[in-house]
C-alpha positions in Angstrom: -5.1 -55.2 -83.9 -4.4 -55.2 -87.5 -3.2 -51.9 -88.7 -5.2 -49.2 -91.3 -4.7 -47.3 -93.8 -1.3 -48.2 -94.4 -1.9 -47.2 -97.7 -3.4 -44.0 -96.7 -0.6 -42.8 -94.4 2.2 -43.6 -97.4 0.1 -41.4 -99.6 0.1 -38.4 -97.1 3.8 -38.5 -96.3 4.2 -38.2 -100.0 2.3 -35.5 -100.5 3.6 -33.8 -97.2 6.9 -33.8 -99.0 5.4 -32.6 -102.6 6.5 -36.0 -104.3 4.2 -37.2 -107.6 3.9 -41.3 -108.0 6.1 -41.5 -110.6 8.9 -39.4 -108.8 8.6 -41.8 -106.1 8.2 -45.3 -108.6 11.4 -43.5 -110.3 13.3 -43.5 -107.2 12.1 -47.2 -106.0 13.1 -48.9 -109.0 9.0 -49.9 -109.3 6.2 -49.3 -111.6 3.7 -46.2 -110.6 1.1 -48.7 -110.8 2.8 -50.7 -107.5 2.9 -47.6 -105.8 -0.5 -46.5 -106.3 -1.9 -50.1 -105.5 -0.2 -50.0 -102.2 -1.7 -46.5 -101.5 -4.6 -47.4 -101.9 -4.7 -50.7 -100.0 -5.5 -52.8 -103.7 -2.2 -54.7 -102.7 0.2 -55.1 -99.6 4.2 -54.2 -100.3 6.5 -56.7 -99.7 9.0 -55.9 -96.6 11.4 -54.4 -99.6 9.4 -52.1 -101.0 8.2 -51.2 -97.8 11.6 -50.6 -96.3 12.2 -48.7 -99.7 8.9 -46.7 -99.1 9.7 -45.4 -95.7 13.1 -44.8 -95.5 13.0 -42.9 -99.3 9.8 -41.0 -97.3 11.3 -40.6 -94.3 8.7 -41.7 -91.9 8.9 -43.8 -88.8 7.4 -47.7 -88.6 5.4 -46.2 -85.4 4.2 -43.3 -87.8 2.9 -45.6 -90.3 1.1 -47.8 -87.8 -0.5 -44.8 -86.6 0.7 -45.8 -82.9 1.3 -42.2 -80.9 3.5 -41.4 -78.3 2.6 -42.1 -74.9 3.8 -40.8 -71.9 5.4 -42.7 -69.6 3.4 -43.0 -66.2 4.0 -41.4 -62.8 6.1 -43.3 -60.2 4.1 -43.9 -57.4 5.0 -42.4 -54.3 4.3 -45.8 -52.2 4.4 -49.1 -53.0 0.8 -51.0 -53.3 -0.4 -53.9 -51.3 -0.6 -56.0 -54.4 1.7 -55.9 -57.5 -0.1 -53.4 -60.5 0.1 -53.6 -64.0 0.3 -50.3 -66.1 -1.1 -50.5 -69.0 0.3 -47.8 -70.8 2.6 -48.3 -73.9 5.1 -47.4 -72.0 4.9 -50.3 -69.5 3.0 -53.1 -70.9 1.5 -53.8 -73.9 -1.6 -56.7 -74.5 -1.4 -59.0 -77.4 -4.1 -58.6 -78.6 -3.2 -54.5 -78.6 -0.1 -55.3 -81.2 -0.5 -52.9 -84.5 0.0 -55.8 -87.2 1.2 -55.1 -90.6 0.0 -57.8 -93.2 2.7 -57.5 -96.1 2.8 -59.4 -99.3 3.8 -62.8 -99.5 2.6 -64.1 -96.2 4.9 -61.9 -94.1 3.7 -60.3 -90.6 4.9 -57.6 -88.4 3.5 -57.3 -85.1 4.3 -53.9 -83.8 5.9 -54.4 -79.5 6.1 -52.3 -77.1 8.6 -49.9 -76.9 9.0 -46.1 -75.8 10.1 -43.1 -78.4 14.0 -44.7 -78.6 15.8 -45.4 -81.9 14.8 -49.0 -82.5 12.1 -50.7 -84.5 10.4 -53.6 -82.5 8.9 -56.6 -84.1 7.4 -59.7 -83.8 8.0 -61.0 -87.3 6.4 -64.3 -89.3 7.2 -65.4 -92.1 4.7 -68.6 -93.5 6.1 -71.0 -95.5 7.5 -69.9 -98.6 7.3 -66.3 -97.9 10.3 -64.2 -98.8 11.1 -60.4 -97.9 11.1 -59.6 -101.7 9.1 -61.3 -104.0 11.4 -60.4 -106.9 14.2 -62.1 -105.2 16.1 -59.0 -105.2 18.2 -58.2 -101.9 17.4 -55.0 -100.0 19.6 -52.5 -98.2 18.3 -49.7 -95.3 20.0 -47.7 -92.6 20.3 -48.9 -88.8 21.8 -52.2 -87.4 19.1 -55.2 -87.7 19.2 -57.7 -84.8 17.4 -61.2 -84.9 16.3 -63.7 -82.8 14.4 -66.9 -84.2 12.1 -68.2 -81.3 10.6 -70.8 -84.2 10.7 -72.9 -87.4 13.1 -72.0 -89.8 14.7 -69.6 -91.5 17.3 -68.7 -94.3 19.0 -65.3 -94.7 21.2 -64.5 -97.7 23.4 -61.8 -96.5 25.7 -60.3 -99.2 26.9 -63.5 -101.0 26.5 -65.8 -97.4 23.7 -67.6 -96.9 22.8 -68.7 -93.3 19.8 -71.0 -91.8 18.6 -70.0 -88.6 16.5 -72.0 -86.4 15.1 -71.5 -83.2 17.4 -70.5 -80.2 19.4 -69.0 -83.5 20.1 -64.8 -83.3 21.8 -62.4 -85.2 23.3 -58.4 -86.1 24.5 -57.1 -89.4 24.8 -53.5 -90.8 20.9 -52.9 -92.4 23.0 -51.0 -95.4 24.4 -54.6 -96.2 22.2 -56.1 -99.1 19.8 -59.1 -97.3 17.0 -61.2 -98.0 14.6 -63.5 -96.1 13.2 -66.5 -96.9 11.4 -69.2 -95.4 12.2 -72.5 -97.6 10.5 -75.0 -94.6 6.4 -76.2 -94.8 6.7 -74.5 -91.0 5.9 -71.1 -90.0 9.2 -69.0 -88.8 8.6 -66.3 -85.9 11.2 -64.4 -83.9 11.8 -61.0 -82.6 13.5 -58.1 -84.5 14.8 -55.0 -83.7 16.4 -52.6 -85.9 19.0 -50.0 -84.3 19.4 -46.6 -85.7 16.9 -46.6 -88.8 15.3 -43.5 -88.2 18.4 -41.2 -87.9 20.6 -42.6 -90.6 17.5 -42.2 -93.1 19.1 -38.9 -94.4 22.6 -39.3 -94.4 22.6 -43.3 -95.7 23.1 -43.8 -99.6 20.2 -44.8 -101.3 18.2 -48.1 -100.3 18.4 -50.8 -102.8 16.5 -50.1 -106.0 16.5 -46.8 -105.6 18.0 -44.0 -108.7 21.8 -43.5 -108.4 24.5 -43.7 -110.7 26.9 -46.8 -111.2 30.1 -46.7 -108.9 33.3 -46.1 -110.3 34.9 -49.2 -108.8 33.9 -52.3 -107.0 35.6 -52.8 -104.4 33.0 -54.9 -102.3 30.2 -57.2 -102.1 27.9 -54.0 -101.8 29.6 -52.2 -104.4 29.0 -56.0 -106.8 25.2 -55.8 -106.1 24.4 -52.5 -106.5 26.3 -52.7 -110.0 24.0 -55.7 -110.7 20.9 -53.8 -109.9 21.6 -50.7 -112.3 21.8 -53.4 -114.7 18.3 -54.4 -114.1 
């Protein structure tokens, strides 16, 4: 079920929140023109921006898949003759039911199953070639991101490492820590994602990658090195 008015939704938590495109293309580090293309579904972000997009806006991935809360069903008093399958979000969730987000790039989110908790669940491809930023630039947001690659293969660049993961392969870093995907195999890469702690930290986390702020007074980290370079930009 391939997700709507992405574009749409983006716009409206703007405007919920008074914000004008270029206040918002300021903040991002982008043109007004990207921002206005993606809200009005003439082009699909790449997973940077969007990361940039909703954290700087402050809305959940759920909340811009349009996917609602459901409640979670009644035990039963008695167990049935035969096992039952509940069908509500809560419980079980088809395949062919998944929200999908199509990004730029040839990058896929398939939206899982999961109840009003603090993490993000995903199904995530990547086709060959595609790359969480198109501009090559490493992005930072708030929670904990955890990985595991169920095929193909798949490089991350976290900070100045640089890691290939291939299937069986998982892993957890601080989502504030400066990362980028890329698929550099003729193979599709899929495995599932789950970022901790996004939605809460999104007010009290410095500013995503990209995003207005001034130069630090000292570098005394990777971090600190990377988000010198991108004021430089």
């Amino acid at each position: 079920m391939v997700a709507e008015d992405i574009g749409g939704r983006l716009r409206m938590a703007r405007l919920q929140k008074g914000l004008s495109l270029r206040s918002v293309a300021s903040a991002l580090g982008v043109s007004a023109s990207l921002i206005s293309q993606v809200e009005t579904g003439k082009t699909q972000p790449s997973v940077s921006t969007l990361y940039a997009m909703v954290t700087y806006l402050g809305i959940s991935i759920d909340e811009l898949l349009g996917v609602t809360a459901a409640a979670a069903p009644a035990a039963e008093s008695a167990p049935s003759a035969a096992p039952s399958v509940t069908t509500g979000r809560a419980a079980v969730q088809r395949a062919e039911d998944n929200p999908v987000l199509e990004m730029e790039n040839g990058v896929r989110w398939e939206r899982l199953a999961a109840g009003e908790g603090p993490a993000d669940a995903l199904l995530v491809t990547y086709e060959p070639g595609a790359t969480s930023s198109v501009e090559g630039k490493l992005m930072r947001h708030a929670g904990v991101e955890y990985a595991y690659l169920l095929e193909g293969q798949l490089t991350v660049q976290i900070d100045f490492d640089t890691y290939t993961l291939r299937p069986g392969d998982s892993l957890h870093f601080d989502s504030v820590r400066p990362h980028l995907y890329l698929n550099r195999s003729d193979r599709i890469a899929r495995g599932i994602w789950f970022v901790v702690g996004r939605r809460e930290q999104n007010q009290s986390m410095p500013p995503a990658s990209g995003v207005g702020q001034a130069p630090p007074t000292s570098i005394g980290s990777a971090v600190d090195v990377l988000r010198a370079m991108d004021d430089l930009d």
